[in-house]
ROKEKE-608016 format. One record per atom (N, C-alpha, C): x, y, z; residue in one letter. Coordinates in steps of 0.1 Angstrom, whole numbers, padded with zeros to 4 digits, always signed. Layout:
REM residues N
XYZa ...
This chain:
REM residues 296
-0102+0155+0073x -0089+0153+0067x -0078+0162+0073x -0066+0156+0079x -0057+0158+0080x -0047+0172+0069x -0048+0184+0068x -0040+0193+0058x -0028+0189+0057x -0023+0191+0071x -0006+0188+0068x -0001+0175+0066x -0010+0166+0067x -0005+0152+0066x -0007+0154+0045x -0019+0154+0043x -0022+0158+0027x -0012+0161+0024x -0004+0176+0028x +0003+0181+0022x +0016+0171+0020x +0019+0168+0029x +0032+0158+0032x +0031+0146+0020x +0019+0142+0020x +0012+0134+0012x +0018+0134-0007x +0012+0150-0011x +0016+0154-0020x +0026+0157-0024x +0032+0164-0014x +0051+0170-0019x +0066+0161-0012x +0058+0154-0004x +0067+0147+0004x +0079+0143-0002x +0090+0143+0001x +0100+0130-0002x +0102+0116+0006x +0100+0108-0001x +0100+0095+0002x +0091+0083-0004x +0088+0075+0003x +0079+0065-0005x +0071+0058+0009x +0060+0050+0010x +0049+0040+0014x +0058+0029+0022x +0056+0027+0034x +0061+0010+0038x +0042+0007+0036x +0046-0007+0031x +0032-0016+0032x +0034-0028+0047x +0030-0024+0055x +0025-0033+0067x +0014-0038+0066x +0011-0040+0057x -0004-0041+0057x -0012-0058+0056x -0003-0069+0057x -0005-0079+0054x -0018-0087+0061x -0023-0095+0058x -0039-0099+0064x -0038-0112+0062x -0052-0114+0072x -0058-0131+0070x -0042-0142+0062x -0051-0146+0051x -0039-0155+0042x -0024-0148+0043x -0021-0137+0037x -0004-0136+0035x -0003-0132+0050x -0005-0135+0059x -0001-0133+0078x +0007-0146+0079x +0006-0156+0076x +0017-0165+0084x +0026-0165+0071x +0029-0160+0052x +0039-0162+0049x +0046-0153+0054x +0041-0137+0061x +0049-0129+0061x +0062-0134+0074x +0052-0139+0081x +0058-0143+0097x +0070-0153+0094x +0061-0163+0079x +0080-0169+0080x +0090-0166+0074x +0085-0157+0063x +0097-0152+0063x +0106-0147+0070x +0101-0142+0081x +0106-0129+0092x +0112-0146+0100x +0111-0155+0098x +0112-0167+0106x +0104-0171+0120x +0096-0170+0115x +0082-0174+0126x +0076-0183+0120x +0077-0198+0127x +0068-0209+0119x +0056-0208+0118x +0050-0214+0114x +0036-0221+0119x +0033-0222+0133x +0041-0235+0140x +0043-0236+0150x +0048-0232+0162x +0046-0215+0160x +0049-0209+0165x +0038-0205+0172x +0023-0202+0170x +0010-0196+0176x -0001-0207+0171x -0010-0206+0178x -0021-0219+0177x -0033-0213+0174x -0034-0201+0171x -0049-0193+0167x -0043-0178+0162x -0057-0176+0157x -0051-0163+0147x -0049-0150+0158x -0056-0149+0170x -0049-0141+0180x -0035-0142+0185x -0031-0154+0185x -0014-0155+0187x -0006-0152+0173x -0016-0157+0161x -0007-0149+0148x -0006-0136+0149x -0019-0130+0154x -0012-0115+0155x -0006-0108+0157x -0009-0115+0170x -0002-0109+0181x +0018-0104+0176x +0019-0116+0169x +0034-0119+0166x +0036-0109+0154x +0025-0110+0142x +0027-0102+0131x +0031-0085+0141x +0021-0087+0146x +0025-0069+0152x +0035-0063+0161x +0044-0077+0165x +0057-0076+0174x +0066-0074+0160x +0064-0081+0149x +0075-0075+0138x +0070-0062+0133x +0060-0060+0133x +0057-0048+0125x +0058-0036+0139x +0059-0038+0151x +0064-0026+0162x +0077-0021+0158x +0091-0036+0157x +0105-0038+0159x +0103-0029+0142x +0101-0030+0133x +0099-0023+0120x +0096-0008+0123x +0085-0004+0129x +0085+0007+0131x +0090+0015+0134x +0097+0006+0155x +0106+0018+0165x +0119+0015+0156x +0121+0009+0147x +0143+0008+0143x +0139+0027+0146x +0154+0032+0138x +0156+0046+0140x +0158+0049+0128x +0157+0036+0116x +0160+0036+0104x +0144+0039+0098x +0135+0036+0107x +0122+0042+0097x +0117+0054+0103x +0120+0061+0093x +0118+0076+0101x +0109+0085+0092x +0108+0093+0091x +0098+0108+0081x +0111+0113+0072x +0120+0109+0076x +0133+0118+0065x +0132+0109+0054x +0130+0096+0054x +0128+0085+0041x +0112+0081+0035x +0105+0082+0049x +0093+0074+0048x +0082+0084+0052x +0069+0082+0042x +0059+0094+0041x +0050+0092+0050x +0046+0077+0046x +0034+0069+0050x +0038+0055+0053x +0028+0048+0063x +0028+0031+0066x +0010+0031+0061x +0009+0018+0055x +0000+0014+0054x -0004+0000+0065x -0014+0002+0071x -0013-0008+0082x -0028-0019+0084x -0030-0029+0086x -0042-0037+0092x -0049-0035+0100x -0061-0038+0097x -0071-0031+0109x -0063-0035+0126x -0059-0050+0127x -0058-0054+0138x -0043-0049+0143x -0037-0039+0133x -0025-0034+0133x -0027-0020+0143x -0040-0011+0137x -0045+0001+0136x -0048+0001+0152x -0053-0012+0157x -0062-0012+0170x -0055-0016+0176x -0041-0020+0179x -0033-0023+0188x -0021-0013+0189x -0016-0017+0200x -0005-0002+0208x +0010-0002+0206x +0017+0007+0203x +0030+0006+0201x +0037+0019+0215x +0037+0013+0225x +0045+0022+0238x +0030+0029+0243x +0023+0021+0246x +0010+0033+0247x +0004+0038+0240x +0001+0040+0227x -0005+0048+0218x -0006+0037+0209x -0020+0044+0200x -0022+0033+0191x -0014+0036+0179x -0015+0026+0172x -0004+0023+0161x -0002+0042+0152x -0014+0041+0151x -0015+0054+0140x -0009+0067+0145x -0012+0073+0162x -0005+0080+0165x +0006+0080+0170x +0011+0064+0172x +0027+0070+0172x +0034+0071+0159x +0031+0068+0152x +0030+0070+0133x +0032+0085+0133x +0025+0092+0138x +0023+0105+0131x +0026+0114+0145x +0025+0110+0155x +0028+0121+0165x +0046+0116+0172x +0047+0105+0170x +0064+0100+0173x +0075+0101+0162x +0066+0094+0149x +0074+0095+0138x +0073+0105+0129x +0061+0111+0128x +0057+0117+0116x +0056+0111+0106x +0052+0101+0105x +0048+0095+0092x +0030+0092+0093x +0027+0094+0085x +0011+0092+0081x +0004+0078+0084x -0007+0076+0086x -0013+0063+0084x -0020+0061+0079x -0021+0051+0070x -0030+0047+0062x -0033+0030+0064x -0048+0030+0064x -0054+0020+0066x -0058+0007+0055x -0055-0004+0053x -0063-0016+0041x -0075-0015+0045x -0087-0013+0041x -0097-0016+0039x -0106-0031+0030x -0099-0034+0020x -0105-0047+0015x -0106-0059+0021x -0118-0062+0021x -0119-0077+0027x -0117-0089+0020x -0109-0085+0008x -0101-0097+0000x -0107-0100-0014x -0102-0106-0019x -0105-0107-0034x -0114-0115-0040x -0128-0114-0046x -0133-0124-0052x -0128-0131-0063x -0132-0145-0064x -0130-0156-0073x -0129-0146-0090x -0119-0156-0096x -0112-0151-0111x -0124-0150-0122x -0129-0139-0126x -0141-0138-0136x -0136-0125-0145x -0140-0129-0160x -0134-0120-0170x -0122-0115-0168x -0110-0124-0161x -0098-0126-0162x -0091-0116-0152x -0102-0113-0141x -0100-0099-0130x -0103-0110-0118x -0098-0102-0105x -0105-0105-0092x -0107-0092-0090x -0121-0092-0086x -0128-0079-0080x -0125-0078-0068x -0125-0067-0057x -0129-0069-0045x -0139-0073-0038x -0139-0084-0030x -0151-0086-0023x -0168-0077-0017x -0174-0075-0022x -0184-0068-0009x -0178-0063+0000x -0174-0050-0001x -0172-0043+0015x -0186-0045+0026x -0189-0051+0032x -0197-0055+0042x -0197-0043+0058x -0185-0042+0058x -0183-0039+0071x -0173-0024+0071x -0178-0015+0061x -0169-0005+0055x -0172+0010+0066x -0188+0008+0065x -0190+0018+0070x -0184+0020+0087x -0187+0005+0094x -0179+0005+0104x -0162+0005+0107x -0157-0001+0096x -0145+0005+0098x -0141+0019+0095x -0145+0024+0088x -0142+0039+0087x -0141+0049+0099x -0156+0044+0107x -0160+0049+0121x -0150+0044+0130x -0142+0029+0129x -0128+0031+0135x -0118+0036+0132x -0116+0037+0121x -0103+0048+0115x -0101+0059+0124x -0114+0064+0115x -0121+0081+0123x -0112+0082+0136x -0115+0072+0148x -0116+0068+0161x -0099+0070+0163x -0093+0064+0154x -0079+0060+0153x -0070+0071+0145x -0077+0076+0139x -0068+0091+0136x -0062+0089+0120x -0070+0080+0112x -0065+0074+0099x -0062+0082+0091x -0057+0088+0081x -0054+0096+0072x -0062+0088+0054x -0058+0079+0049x -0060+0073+0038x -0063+0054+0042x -0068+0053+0033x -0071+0039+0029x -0061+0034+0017x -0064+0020+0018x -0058+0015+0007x -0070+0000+0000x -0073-0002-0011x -0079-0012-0010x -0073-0021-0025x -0074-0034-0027x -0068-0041-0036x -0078-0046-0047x -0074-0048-0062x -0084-0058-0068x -0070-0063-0074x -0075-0072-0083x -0060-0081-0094x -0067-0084-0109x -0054-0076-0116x -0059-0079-0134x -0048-0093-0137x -0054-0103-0142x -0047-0111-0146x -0047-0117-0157x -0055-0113-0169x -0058-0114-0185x -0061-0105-0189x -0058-0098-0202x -0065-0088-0213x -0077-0095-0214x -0085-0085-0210x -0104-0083-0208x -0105-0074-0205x -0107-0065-0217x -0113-0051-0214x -0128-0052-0206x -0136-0058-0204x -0149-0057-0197x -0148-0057-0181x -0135-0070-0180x -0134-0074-0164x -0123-0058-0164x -0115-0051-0170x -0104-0041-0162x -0115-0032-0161x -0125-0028-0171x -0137-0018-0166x -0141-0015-0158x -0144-0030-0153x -0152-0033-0137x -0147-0033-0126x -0133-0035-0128x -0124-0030-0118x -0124-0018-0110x -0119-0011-0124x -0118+0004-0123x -0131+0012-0116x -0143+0004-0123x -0156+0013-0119x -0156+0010-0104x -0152-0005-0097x -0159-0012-0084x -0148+0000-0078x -0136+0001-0081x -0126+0008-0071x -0131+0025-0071x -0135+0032-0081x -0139+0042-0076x -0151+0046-0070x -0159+0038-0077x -0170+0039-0069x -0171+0039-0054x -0160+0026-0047x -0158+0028-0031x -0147+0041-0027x -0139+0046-0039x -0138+0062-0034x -0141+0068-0031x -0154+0072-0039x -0159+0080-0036x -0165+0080-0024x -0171+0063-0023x -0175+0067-0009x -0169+0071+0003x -0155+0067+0003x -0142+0064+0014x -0138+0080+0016x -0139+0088+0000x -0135+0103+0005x -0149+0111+0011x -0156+0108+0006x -0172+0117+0017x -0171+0114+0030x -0164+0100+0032x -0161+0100+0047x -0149+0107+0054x -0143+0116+0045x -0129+0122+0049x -0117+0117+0050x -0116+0106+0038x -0102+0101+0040x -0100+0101+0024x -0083+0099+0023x -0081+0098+0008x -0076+0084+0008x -0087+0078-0004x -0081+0061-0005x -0073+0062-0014x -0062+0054-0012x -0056+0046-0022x -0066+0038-0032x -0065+0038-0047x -0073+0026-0057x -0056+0021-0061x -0061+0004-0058x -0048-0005-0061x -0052-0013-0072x -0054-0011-0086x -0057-0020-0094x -0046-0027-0101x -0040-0034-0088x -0032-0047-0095x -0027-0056-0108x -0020-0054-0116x -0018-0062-0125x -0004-0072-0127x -0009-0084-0124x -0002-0098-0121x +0011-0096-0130x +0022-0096-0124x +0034-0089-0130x +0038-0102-0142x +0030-0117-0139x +0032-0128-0145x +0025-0126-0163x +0015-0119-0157x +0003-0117-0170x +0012-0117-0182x +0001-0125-0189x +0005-0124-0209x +0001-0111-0211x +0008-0104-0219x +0000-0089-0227x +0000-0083-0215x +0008-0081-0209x +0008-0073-0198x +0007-0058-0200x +0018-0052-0209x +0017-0039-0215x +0007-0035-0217x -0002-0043-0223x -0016-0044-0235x -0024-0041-0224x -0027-0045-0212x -0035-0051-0199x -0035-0034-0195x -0023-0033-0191x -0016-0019-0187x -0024-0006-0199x -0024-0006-0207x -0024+0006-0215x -0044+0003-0215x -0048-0008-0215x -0065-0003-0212x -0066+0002-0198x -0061-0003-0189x -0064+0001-0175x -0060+0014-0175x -0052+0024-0180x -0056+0037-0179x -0057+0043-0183x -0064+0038-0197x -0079+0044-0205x -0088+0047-0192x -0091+0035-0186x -0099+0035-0176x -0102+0047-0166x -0091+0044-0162x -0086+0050-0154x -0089+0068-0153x -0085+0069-0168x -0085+0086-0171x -0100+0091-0171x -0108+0074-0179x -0121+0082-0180x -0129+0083-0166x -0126+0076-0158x -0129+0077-0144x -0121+0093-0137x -0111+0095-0139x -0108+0110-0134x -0113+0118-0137x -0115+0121-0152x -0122+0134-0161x -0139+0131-0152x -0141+0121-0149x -0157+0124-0144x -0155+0127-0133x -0147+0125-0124x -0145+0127-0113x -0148+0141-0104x -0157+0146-0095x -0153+0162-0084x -0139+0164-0082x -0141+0173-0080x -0128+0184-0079x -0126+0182-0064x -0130+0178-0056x -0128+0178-0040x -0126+0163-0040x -0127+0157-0044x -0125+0140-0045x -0112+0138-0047x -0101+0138-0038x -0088+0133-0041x -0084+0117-0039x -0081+0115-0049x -0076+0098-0047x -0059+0098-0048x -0052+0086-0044x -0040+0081-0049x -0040+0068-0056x -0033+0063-0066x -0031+0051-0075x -0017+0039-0066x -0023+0026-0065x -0009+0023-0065x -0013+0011-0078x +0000+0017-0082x +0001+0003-0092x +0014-0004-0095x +0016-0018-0103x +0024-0029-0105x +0033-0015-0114x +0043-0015-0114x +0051-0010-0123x +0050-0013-0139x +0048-0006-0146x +0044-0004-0159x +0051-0012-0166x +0051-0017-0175x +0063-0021-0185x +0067-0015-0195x +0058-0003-0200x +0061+0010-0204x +0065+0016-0198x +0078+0021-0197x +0081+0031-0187x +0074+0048-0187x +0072+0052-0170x +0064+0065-0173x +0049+0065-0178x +0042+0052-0184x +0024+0049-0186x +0019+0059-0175x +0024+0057-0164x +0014+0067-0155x +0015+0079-0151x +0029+0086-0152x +0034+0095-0148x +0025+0109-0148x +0019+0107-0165x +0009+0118-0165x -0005+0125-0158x -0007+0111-0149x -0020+0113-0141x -0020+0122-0132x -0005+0125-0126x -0004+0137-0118x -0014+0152-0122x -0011+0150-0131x -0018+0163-0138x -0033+0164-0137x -0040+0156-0128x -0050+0157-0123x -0051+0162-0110x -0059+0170-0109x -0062+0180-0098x -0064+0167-0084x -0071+0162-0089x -0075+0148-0076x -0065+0137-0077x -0056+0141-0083x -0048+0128-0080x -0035+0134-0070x -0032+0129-0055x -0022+0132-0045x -0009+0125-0051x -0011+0111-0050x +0002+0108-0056x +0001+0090-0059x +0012+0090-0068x +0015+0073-0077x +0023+0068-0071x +0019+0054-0062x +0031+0049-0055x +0026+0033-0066x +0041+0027-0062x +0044+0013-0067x +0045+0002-0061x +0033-0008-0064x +0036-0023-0060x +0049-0028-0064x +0054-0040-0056x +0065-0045-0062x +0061-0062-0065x +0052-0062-0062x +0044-0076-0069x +0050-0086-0072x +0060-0089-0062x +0066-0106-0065x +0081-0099-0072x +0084-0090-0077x +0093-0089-0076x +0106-0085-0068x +0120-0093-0067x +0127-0089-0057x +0131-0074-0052x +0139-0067-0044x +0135-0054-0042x +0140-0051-0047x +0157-0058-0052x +0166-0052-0060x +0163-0049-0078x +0154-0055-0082x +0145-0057-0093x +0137-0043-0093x +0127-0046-0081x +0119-0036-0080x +0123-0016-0080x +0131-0024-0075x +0141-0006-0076x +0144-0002-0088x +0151-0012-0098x +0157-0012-0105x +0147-0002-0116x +0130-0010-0117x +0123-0010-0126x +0114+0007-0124x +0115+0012-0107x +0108+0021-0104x +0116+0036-0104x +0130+0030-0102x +0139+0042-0112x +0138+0044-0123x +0130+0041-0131x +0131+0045-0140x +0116+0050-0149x +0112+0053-0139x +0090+0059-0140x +0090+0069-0131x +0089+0079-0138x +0087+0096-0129x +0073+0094-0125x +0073+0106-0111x +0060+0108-0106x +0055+0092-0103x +0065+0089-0096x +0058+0072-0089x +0070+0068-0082x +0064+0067-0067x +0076+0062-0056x +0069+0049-0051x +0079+0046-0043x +0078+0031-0038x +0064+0027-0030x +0054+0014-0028x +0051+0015-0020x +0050-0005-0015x +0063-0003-0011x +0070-0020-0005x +0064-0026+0002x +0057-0039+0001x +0060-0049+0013x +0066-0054+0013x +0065-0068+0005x +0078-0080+0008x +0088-0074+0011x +0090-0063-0002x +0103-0061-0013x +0109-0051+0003x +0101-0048+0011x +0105-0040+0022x +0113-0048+0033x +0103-0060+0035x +0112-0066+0048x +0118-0078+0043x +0123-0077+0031x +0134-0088+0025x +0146-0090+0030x +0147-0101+0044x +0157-0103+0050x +0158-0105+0061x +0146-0097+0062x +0148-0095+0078x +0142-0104+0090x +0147-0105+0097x +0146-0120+0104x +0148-0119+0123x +0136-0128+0130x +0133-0127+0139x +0146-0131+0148x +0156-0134+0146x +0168-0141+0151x +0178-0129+0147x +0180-0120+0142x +0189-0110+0143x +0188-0104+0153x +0203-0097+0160x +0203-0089+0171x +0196-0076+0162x +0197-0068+0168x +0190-0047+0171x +0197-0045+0158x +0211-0047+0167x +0222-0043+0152x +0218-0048+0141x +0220-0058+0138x +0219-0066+0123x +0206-0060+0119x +0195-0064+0128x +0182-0056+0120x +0182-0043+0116x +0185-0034+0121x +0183-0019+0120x +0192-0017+0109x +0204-0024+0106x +0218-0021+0095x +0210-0029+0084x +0202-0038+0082x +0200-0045+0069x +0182-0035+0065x +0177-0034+0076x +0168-0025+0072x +0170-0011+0069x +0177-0004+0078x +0187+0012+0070x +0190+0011+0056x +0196-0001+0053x +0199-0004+0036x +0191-0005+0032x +0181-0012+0032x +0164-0015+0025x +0160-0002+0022x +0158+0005+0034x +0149+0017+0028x +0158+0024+0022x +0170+0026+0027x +0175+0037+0014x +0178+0035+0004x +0180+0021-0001x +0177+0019-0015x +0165+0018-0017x +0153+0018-0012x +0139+0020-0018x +0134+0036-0021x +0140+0045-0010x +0142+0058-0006x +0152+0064-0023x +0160+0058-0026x +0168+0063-0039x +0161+0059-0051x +0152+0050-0050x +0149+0044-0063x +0136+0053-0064x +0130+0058-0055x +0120+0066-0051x +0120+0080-0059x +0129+0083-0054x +0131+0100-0056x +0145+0102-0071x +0151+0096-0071x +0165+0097-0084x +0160+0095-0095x +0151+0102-0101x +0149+0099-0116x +0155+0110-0128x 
C-alpha cells in the first residue's frame, strides 16, 4: 500500500471521479458523450472509444489533484496508455491523483429484494494486475432495492467478506452497497444497512481499512458517524440517477461524505465540442462537485 496516496486518501480535499463504466453502461456512457452505436462494431472498438473520452477527461487541465483525489477506473481502462504510461501512473505520477480500480463482475439476478455481486471468479488475477499497474483501491458494487432485512445482511456480509480479502492483498476497497434512489422505504432500507454495516466494523482488524460509497441518505448525516472508525478512510457519494445539480444539492448537506460522480460527472459533455467548450463545461462540473464536496 501506497502511504502517501492513503494519506491523501484520508485528509485530502476533494472528491472521486467514477470512470469506471463497464460491459452494459459502455455504450450508454458513449452516447451520451455522443457516440452511437454505430459508431464501433465490437466491444474492442467500444473501448477503444470509451477510453479516448475518458483520456480527453483526464488530460483537460481542469482535472487536476487541487479538486480531485482519486479516479476510479475499468480494468480495460487500467491496461491501456494515456502518452505512454498506463492509465494509473499518469494518474498519480502526472496528475497526482490516485487510482482506484472496479473490481465487480456485475450484479446477480433480484433475490430478497437485493442484487448481490456476482462470484468474483477472476479476483485473484486481477489484483495480480492491479499490483502490476500500481493500483491504490478497488471499488466493487451490489444494489438494495426493497426493505429486506435478510437480503441488506447479505449484502453487507458478501461486501466485506471480499474486503477483507482485497485488503490482505494490499489495497483498500471501496464497499458500494447501493440503494436504488427509486426504492419505497428508502430511509427505512437506509437505517438497516447501517446497523449492518456498524456490526460489520466493530468485528472488523484494526489494519483492515475500508472506504463506503453510498446513495446519499435521505436522512441527512446517517453516515457521517462511521468516520469514527479507525478502518474507515473515507465516505464518498453515489449520485444514482440523480442530476448533478440535485446531487450537489443533496451532498451539501451530509458531513464527512464527498462526491464520488459518474454520470453526474460527465453531464454534458460531448464528443463534438472544441478543447474550449469541453474543458469550460467540465472546469464548472467539477467545481461545483468540488464545492458540494467540501462546504458543509
Amino acid at each position: 500500500m501506497n502511504t502517501k496516496q492513503l494519506e491523501r486518501m484520508r485528509t485530502g480535499k476533494g472528491f472521486v471521479a467514477a470512470l469506471d463504466q463497464s460491459g452494459g453502461s459502455t455504450p450508454k456512457a458513449l452516447k451520451l458523450y455522443g457516440v452511437m452505436e454505430d459508431s464501433y462494431n465490437n466491444d474492442e472498438e467500444m473501448f477503444k472509444l470509451v477510453h479516448d473520452m475518458r483520456t480527453r477527461i483526464i488530460k483537460s487541465p481542469s482535472f487536476s489533484s487541487e479538486r480531485i483525489l482519486a479516479a476510479i477506473l475499468f480494468k480495460v481502462t487500467m491496461n491501456s496508455k494515456i502518452d505512454d504510461l498506463y492509465t494509473a501512473d499518469f494518474l498519480w505520477e502526472q496528475k497526482g491523483i490516485v487510482p482506484i480500480l472496479k473490481v465487480d463482475e456485475g450484479l446477480a439476478d433480484l433475490n430478497n429484494g437485493v442484487q448481490l455481486m456476482k462470484p468474483m471468479k477472476n479476483l485473484d488475477e486481477l489484483l495480480e494486475n492491479a499490483k502490476e499497474r500500481n493500483i491504490f483501491g478497488t471499488k466493487m458494487r451490489s444494489v438494495i432495492k426493497e426493505l429486506n432485512e435478510n437480503g441488506i445482511k447479505e449484502i453487507v456480509e458478501q461486501q466485506f467478506e471480499y474486503a477483507k480479502k482485497i485488503s490482505k492483498a494490499g489495497f483498500v476497497p471501496i464497499i458500494e452497497p447501493e440503494v436504488d434512489i427509486n426504492a419505497e422505504k428508502k430511509s427505512e432500507i437506509e437505517e438497516v444497512l447501517k446497523k449492518e454495516v456498524v456490526k460489520q466494523l466493530e468485528a472488523l482488524e484494526k489494519d483492515v481499512y475500508v472506504m463506503f460509497k453510498f446513495t446519499i441518505p435521505t436522512v441527512e448525516n446517517l453516515y457521517s458517524d462511521l468516520v469514527n472508525f479507525e478502518q474507515v478512510v473515507r465516505i464518498v457519494a453515489l449520485s444514482g440517477g440523480y442530476s448533478r445539480e440535485l446531487s450537489n444539492e443533496l451532498l451539501s448537506k451530509n458531513q464527512n461524505m464527498i462526491a464520488s460522480f459518474s454520470r453526474a460527472l460527465s453531464e454534458g459533455l460531448n464528443v463534438n465540442q472544441t478543447e474550449k467548450e469541453f474543458d469550460e463545461l467540465l472546469d464548472s462540473s467539477i467545481e461545483s462537485i468540488y464545492k458540494a464536496s467540501i462546504e458543509k
